[in-house]
N, C-alpha and C positions, 0 to 999 in steps of 0.2 A: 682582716684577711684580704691579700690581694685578688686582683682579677685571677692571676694565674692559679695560687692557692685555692678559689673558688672553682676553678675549672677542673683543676684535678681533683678536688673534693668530687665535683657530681661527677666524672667521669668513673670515678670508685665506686660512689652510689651503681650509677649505670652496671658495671661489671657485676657489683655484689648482689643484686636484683636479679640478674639473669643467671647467678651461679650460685644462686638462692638454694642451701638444703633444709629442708624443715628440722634435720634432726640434729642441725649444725646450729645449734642456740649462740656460740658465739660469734657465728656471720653474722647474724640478725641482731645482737650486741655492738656489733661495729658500724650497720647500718644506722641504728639509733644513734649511736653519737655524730657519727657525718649528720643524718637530720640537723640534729641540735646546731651543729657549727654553721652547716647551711644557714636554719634560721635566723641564729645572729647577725649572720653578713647579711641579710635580706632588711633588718632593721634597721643596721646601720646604712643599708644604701636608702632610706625612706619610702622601702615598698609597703601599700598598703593589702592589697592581695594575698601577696606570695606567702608570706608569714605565716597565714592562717590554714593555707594549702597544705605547709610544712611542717605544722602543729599536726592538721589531723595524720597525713604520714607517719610521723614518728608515731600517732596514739597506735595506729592499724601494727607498726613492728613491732610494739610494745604489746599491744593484743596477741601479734600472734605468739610473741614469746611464752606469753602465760596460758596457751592455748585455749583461748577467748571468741578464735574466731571462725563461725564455720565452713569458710571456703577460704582458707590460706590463697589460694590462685587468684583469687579476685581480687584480695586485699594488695597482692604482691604486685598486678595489674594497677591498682588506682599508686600505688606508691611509683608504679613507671613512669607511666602519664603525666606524675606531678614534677617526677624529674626530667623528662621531655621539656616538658614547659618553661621550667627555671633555665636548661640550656638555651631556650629561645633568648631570655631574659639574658644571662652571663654574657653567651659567646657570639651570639646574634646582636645584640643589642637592642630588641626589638620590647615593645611597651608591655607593661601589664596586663595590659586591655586586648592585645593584637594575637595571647599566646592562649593554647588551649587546655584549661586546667581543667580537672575529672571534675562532676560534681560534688558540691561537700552534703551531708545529711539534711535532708530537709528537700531533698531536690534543687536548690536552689548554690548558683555559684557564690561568690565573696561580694562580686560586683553589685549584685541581685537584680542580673538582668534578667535571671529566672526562664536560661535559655538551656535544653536537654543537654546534658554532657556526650560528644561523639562516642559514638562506638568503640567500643575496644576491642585491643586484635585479642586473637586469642591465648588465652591462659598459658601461663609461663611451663616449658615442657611440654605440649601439645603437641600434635603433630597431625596431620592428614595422610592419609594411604597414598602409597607412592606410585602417583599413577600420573604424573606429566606437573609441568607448572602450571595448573588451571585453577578455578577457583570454585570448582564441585561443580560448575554448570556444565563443563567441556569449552570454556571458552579460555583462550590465554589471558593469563596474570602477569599484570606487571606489578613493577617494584613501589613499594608503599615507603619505604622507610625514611629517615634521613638523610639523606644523601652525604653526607660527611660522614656519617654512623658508619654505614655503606661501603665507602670508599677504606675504611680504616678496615672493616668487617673484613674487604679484602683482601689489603697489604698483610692482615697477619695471618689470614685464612692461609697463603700462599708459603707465607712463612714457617707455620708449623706442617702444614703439609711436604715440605721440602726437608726442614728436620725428621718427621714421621719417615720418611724414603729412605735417609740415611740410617736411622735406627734400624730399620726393618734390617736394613744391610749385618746390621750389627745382631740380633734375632737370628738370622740366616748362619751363621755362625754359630751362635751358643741358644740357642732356644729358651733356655733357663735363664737369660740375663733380665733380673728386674727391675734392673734400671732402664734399661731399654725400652720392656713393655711398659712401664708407667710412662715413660716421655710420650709413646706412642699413643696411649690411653689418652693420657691428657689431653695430647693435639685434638684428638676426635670428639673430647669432652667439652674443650671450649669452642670447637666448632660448632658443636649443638649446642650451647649454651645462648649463643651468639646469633643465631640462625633464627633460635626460637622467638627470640625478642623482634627479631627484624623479617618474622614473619615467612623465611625464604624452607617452607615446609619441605621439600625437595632434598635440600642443604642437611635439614635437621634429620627427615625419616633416615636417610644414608647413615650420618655421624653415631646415630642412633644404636643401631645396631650393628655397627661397625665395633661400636664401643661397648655392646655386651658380649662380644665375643673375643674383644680383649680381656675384658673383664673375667672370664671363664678362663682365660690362660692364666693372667695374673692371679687366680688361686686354684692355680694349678689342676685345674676340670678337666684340661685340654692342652694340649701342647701345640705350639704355632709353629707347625713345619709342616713340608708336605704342599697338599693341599691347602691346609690353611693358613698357610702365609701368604702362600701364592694367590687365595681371593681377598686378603688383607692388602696386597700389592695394586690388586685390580677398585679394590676402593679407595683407597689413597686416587690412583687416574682417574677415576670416574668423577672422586670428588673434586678434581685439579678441573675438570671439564664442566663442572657444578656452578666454580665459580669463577670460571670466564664466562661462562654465559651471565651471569649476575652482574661481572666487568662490563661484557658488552651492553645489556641493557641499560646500563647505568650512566653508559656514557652515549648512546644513541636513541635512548629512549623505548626502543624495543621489546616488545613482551619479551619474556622467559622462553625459550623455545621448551619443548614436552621432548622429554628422553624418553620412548619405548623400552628401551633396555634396562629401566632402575627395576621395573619392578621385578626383573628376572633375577638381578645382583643382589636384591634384597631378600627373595625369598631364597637363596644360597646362600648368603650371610644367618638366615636364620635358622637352615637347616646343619648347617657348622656349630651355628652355638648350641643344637640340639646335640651332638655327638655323632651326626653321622658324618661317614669317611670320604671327604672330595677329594676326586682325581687331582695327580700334579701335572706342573707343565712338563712333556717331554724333555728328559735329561740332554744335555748335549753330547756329544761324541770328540770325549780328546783324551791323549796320551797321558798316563801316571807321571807327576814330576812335574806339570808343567803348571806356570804359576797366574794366579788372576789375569795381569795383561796379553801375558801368551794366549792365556783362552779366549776373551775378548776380540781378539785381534785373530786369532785365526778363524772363530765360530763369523766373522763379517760382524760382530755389534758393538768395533768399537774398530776407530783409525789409528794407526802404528804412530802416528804424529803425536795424536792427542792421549794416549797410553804415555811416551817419552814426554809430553810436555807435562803429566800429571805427575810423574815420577820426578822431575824438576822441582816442580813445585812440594812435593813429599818430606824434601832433606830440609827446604825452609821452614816449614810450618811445625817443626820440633818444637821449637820455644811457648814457653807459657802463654795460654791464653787468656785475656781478661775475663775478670768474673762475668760484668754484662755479657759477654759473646757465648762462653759457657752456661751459663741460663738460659738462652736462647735458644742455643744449638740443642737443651734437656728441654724445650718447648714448658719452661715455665714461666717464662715472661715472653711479650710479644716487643717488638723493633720500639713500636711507639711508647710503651710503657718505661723502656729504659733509658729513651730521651728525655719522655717526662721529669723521670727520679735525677737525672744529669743535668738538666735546667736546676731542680730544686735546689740538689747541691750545689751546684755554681751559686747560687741567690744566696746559699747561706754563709758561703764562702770556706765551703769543701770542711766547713766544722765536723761533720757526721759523716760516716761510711758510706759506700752505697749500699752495702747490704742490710743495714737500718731502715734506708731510707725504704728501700722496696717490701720490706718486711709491715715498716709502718703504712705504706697503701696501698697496705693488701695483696699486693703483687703475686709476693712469695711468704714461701714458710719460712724459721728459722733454721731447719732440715734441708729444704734446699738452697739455699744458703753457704751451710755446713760443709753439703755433699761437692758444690761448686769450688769453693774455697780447698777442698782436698785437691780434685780436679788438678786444681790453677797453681798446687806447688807439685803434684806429680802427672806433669802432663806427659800424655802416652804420641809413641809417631803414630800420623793421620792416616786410617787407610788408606791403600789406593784405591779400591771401590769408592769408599764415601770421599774424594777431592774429583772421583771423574764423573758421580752424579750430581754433585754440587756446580760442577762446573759449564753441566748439562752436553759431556761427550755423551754417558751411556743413560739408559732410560734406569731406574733401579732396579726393575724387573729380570731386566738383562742380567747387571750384577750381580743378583741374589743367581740367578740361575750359574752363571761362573761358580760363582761361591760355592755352590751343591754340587756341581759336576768335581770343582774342583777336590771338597771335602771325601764325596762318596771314590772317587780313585786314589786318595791319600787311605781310606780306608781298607779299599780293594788289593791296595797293593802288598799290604799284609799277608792279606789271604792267598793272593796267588803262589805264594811259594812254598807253601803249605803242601809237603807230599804224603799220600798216605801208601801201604803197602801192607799186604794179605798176610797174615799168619794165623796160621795153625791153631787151631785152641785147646788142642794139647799140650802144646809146646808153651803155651802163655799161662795154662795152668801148674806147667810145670816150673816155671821160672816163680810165681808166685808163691807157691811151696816152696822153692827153695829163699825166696823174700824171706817168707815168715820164720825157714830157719836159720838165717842168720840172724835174725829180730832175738830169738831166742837164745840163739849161741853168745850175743852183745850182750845179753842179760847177762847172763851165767855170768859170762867172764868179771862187766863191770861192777858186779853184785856180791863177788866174792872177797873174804873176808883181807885177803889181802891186799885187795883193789881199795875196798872203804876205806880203808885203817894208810893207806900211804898218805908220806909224808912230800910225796916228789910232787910237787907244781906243776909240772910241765909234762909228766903223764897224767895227771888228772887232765891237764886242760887238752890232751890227745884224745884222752877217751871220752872226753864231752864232745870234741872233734866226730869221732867216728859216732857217737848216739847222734848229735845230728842230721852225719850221712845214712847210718842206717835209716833214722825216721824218714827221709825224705826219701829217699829209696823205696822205702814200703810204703809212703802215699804217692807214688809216681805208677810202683806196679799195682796199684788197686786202682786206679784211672785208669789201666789199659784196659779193667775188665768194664770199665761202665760207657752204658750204651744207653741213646733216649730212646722212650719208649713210644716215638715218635711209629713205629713202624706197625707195634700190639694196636693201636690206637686206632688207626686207618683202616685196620683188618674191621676193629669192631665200627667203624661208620658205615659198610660195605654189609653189614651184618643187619644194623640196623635200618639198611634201605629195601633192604631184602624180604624183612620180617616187615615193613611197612608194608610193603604192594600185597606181601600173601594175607596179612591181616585187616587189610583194606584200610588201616589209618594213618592220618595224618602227621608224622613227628618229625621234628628240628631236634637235630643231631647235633650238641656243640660237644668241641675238644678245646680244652683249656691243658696250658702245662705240658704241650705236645714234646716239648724238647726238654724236659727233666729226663737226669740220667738215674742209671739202675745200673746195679751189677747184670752181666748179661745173664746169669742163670737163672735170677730171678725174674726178669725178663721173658726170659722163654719157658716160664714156668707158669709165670699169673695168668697167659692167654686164656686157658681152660677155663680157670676161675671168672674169668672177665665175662667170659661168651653167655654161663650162665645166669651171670646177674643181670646182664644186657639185657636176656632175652626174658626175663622175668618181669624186668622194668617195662618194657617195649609192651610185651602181651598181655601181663594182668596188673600191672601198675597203673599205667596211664586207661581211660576210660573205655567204655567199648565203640560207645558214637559219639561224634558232633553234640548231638542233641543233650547228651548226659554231661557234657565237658560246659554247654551252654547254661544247662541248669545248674551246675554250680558255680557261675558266674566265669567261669574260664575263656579262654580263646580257642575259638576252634581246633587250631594245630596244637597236637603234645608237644610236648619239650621234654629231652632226658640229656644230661649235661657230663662229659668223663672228662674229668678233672687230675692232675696232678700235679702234687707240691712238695715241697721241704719244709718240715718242721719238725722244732727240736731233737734233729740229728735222726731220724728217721725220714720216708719218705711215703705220705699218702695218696692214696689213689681211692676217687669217688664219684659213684655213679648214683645222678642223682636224677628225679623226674617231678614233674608236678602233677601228678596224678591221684588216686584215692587214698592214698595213704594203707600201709597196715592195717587190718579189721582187730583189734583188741579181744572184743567178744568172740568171734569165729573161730581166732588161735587159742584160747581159754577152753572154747568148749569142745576144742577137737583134741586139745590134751588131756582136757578128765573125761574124755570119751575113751583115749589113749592110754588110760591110768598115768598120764607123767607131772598132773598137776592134781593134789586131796582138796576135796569140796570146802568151800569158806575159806584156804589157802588166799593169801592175798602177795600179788607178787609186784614189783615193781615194772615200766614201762620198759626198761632193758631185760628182765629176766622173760616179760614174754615176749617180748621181738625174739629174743636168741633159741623160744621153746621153735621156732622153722629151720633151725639146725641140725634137729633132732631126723634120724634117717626116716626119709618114706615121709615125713610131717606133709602136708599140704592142705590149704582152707580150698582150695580152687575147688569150684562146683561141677566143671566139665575141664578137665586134664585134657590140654589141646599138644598136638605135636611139636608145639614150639617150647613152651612150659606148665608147668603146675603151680608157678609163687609158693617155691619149697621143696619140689622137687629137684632132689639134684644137691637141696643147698648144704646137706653135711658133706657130701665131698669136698662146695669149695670151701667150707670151713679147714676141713682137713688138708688142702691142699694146702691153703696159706699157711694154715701152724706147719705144714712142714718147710716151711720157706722162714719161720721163727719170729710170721709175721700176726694180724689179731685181724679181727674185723667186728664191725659198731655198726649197728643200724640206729636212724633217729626217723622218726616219721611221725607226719599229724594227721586225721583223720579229715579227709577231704584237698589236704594240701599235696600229698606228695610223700616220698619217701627219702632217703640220701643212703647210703649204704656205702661206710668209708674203712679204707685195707690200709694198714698200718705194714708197713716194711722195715726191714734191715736196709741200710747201704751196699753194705754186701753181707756174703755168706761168710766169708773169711775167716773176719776181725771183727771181737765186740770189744764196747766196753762193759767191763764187769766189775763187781765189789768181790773180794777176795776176803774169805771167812776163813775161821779156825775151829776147826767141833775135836776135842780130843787134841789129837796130834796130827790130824789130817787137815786137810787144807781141800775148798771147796770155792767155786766160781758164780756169783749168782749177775744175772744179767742188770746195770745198771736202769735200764728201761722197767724193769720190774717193779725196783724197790721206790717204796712210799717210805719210808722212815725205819729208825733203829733207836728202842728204848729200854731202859733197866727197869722194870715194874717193880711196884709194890708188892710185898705178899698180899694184900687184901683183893689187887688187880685179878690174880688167879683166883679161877673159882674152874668146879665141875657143873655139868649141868645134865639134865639128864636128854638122854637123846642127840645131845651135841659133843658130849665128850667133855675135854679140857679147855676153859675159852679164858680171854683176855679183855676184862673190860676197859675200850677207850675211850673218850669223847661220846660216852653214851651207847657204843657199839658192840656186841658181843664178839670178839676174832678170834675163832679156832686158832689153838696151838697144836703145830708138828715139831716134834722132836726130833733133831735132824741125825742124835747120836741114834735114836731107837730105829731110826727108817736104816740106818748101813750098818745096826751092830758095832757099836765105837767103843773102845773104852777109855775110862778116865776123863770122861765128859762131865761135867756142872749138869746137877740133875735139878737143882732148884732154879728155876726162871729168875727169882727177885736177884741172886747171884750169877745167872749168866745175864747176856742180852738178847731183846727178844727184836727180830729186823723181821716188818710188816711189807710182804710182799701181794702185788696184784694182780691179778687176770683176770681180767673180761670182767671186772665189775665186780671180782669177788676176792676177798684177802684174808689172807691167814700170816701165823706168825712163827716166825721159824726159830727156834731156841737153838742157840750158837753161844761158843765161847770167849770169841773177841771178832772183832772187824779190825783185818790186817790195811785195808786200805782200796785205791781204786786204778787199776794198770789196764791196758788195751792187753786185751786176748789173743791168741791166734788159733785158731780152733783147729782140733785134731778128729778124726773119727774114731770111733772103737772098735772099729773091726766090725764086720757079720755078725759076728757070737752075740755081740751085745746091740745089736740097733733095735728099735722099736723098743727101747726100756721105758718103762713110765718113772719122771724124778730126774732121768738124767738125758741131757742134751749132747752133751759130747763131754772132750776132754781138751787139756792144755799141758804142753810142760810150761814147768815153771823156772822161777831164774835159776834155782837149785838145782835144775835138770829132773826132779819128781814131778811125777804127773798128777794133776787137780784136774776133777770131774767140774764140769759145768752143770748146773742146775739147772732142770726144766720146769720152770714154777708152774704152769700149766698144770702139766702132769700132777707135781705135786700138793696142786688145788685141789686135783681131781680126785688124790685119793682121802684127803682131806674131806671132801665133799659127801654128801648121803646119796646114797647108789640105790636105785630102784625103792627109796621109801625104808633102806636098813643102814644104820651106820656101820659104816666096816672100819676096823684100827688101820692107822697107816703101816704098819710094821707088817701087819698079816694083805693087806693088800700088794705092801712092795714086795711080799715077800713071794707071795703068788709068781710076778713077772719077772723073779730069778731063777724060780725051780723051773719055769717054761719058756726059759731067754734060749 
């Protein structure tokens, strides 16, 4: 092995030590064999020493691999110092005897002059509290290290700092880009890596948490815009100022000067990677249209010379760029590292790549490599930002700031021309009525029998044409009705501040999902409902004092949270609090005080939350003016079913409650399953239905007290017979021969005997007139493509009559039949 080959040996040792992971067993596999190689050159040059230094080194990597050793830090330490020493030996040329090896076991060195081994700096990854370059006394600290180390520490310090700037540039753009954030990451990773070895604490606390707040974007915790790019921007300079002072010391000998201001940037770095929200820099002020150098140049932070000389420069730098350069520019290799690997190869005489070669010492991965090598056949043109802070016209800070002003007016100008105008909303529910009836007339037509059955190409593919425009038509007029509920929402935080000062407590009011849209009817329907679950939450949800909120371990201030969302095709709305929770036992015993629940009845956690539904229900011990926790609350039951919406309580005992409203998108248009009972034709809501099965005869059974039931999966499910509820005839009267579709409400299902399932089509809901509103079973009505009208089913309703009423089973037939003799 030559001198050269020995130097870049320990200079890999060097790196691989300081970028030491314990959990990375095959760093510490490469360090072992550098050892080994080391050693043998030590033999052959006739060192008596060194060998034995190199020996116990390798044992300490080889310890730590098998996790043997109990302070990795130490051992990683005595492995420095050994490699410190050898570089006295290699590139110094200085003796045996002249260089300072750690002790070996036994207290005593190789020599056995049986002299203390010097102090070691501190443990690899360490760091001192960022409070100036002192050395804990308050006196200034100067530089300890090697001064070639030092000087190298620098050039690449400066170097990936410079790359860091331009990425950022690139960040400022796409936020999401993760190639970008890992160049950036890296820069700040091998700055502390680097720092820590050479002792420059200042260096490392910065890198430090500079780098966990990269780290929080790169898996996506946090997003790097805003504010926190902008104090990613400001440690990037801070640390450009880190190490000219380290330059300066190094070359005048000079303490370290003490920066007052890290430990302010530090603990803003650390309150960023916590999640809280930092201010940005003031936007600039310039016109839509106008492009990076324009802004530059007119905001004063850049000269109209050096904007045209970078654009110059822009059209040449098209052509591919070397791999080394693009490695560099990705801050995965440093300047000296790729002279290194360029010497090697000249020595071997360009046999090997360079990408081998940096792969093989350590440099890089085969990944980045890979990623460079793409790069370098599909080279992209250089921005102008990153050629005019490369070339040091504009500061990067400046640029990024271009870049956002410029972005947010390319955005803006969307918006501006956006006009809106007032109508009528009779007039907008008229035109949607007439949507729905051309929805329905396009049925008819395309559905009729001589429509299906032609043979002509070219009016099929017209009237696929017009079903098209129709459908998009009718999703265009049901966006005019929907509106965010950004406004019900506001009402109720106003509500909530109000019921705080009369109540005397303390609550944090959040709104999530502020701009989820609604049909507007719905809209200005749920307020009601909202006000009183608010106020229920607000007054007998959350605790009465501090002191009770304290004892159960909480935080002084309540929280109640109104949330809304989209899911599956529905839209929920949920007011939630962390307060006591539902009392279980309270609602129990104030029902069978009620007669609404028989002694030893055992009911599930949903069926007694839902018994505070029930009219007049209330556990509350003194009924205060604002609420009862249940008073009130069958109205907004009833309110929401008639919005064709549901509502779920879940709540734990000491935690809180959450009380979440299930909506339509709109009133309009559902989707529905479309049945057949007889010859009639019936609309059941696809939100409903749980499944559709053919049972066995053995499935059916009577039971006594329950009627006719269906057993599934271990479950008893009432059967309704849907011919017996409308009087049908020529209906399948045996279940095993028709099908039986298991429909849900609120937790409770039954099974509707039907004679086929036609299919599943959007609805467009009709009303039935006065005569027939408020029916139980039936929701409304639809024409169908045939121009016959199909009832929509109100499963609700038809749980309900399904259901045991006051402790007596009543037949569905004589209960519906009840609410047609009195419709």
């Amino acid at each position: 092995m030559g001198e050269t080959d020995i130097l870049s040996t320990l200079n890999a040792l060097s790196e691989g030590v300081v970028l030491a992971d314990p959990s990375d067993l095959q760093s510490f596999a490469t360090l072992h064999t550098h050892l080994q190689e080391t050693g043998k050159w030590a033999e052959t040059q006739g060192l008596e020493i060194a060998p034995r230094h190199i020996e116990h080194a390798a044992n300490l990597i080889e310890a730590i691999i098998l996790n043997e050793v109990p302070d990795a830090g130490n051992a990683l330490q005595t492995v420095t110092r050994t490699i410190e020493a050898l570089q006295g030996i290699a590139r110094d040329g200085r003796l045996e005897e002249d260089v300072a090896f750690p002790a070996l076991p036994g207290g005593k060195d190789a020599s056995g002059a049986g002299e203390p081994s010097e102090p070691s700096a501190s443990p690899v990854g360490s760091s001192k509290a960022a409070s100036g370059s002192d050395d804990g006394s308050g006196k200034m600290r100067t530089l300890e290290g090697d001064p070639d180390l030092l000087g190298e520490f620098i050039s690449e310090a400066r170097e990936h700092l410079e790359n860091a700037d331009v990425n950022l540039l690139t960040i400022e753009s796409d936020p999401h880009d993760a190639e970008a954030l890992n160049a950036v990451f890296r820069a700040f990773h091998t700055i502390k890596g680097v720092a820590g070895f050479l002792a420059l604490d200042d260096v490392q606390t910065l890198a430090h948490q500079a780098e966990n707040l990269l780290d929080k974007a790169r898996k996506q915790e946090l997003n790097l815009e805003g504010g926190n790019i902008d104090l990613t921007f400001d440690a990037v300079d801070f640390m450009k100022r880190l190490v000219d002072h380290v330059s300066h010391s190094l070359m005048t000998g000079a303490p370290l000067p003490v920066e007052p201001a890290l430990p302010g940037l530090v603990e803003r770095l650390v309150a960023a990677s916590s999640g809280q929200q930092l201010p940005e820099s003031p936007a600039l002020v310039v016109a839509p249209g106008k492009r990076i150098g324009e802004i530059l140049v007119e905001s004063g932070l850049a000269d109209e010379s050096a904007v045209e000389s970078a654009l110059d420069r822009q059209q040449f730098l098209q052509e591919s760029l070397l791999l080394g350069e693009i490695l560099i520019r990705d801050a995965v290799i440093g300047r000296a590292q790729l002279e290194q690997a360029l010497e090697h190869q000249e020595q071997e005489g360009f046999i090997r790549r360079l990408g081998a070669i940096l792969v093989e010492m350590g440099a890089a991965r085969m990944e980045d490599i890979e990623r460079a090598l793409q790069k370098q056949t599909t080279p992209l043109e250089p921005p102008l930002g990153e050629i005019l802070v490369r070339s040091g016209a504009v500061e990067a800070k400046d640029a990024a700031l271009a870049l956002r002003a410029q972005k947010q007016k390319q955005q803006g100008a969307t918006v501006d021309v956006k006009e809106a105008i007032k109508v009528d909303a009779d007039r907008l529910d008229r035109m949607i009525d007439l949507i729905g009836e051309l929805v329905i007339a396009e049925a008819m037509v395309c559905q009729t029998v001589e429509m299906t059955h032609t043979g002509d190409a070219q009016l099929n593919r017209q009237l696929s044409q017009l079903d098209k425009i129709t459908r998009e038509l009718q999703e265009m007029g049901m966006s005019l009705r929907m509106v965010p509920v950004r406004a019900t929402f506001q009402k109720m935080a106003r509500l909530v501040r109000d019921l705080a000062k009369k109540s005397g407590k303390s609550i944090e009011f959040t709104m999530e999902g502020e701009d989820t849209e609604l049909d507007k009817t719905v809209v200005d329907k749920i307020g009601d409902p909202l006000v009183h679950m608010i106020r229920n939450s607000c007054d007998h949800g959350l605790e009465a004092t501090v002191d009770e909120r304290r004892q159960a371990g909480k935080p002084d201030v309540g929280r109640v949270t109104l949330r809304a969302f989209h899911k599956g095709g529905s839209i929920y709305i949920e007011i939630e609090d962390d307060g006591r929770g539902l009392n279980r036992d309270a609602i129990l015993s104030k029902a069978r005080e009620r007669g609404l629940v028989r002694e030893g009845e055992n009911l599930s956690d949903r069926e007694v939350w839902n018994l505070i539904f029930e009219p007049g229900f209330s556990t509350a011990k003194v009924v205060t003016d604002v609420s009862g926790r249940g008073v009130g609350m069958d109205v907004v039951r009833r309110n929401i079913e008639s919005l064709r919406g549901q509502v779920e309580i879940q709540s734990a005992a000491g935690k809180g409650s959450t009380f979440s409203i299930r909506l339509p998108l709109t009133l309009a248009i559902i989707e529905g399953m479309v049945i057949r009972v007889g010859k009639e034709r019936y609309i059941v809501p696809t939100l409903s239905v749980v499944r559709s099965i053919q049972p066995e005869p053995e499935q059916v059974s009577t039971v006594a007290a329950r009627g006719e039931v269906l057993a599934l999966q271990g479950d008893l499910i009432p059967l309704v017979r849907v011919h017996q509820l409308f009087s049908i005839a020529g209906a399948k009267t045996d279940p095993s021969e028709a099908l039986v579709m298991i429909v849900e409400n609120e937790g409770r299902k039954v099974g509707l005997v039907i004679d086929e399932l036609l299919g599943q089509q959007q609805i467009v809901i009709k009303s039935l007139g006065q005569a027939m509103q408020n029916m139980l079973g039936i929701a409304g009505g639809a024409i169908m493509s045939d121009g016959t009208v199909g009832l929509i089913l109100d499963v609700g309703g038809i749980v309900a009559i399904a259901s045991t009423q006051n402790g007596t089973r009543r037949e569905p037939a004589e209960a519906l039949g009840e609410h047609f003799s009195t419709a």
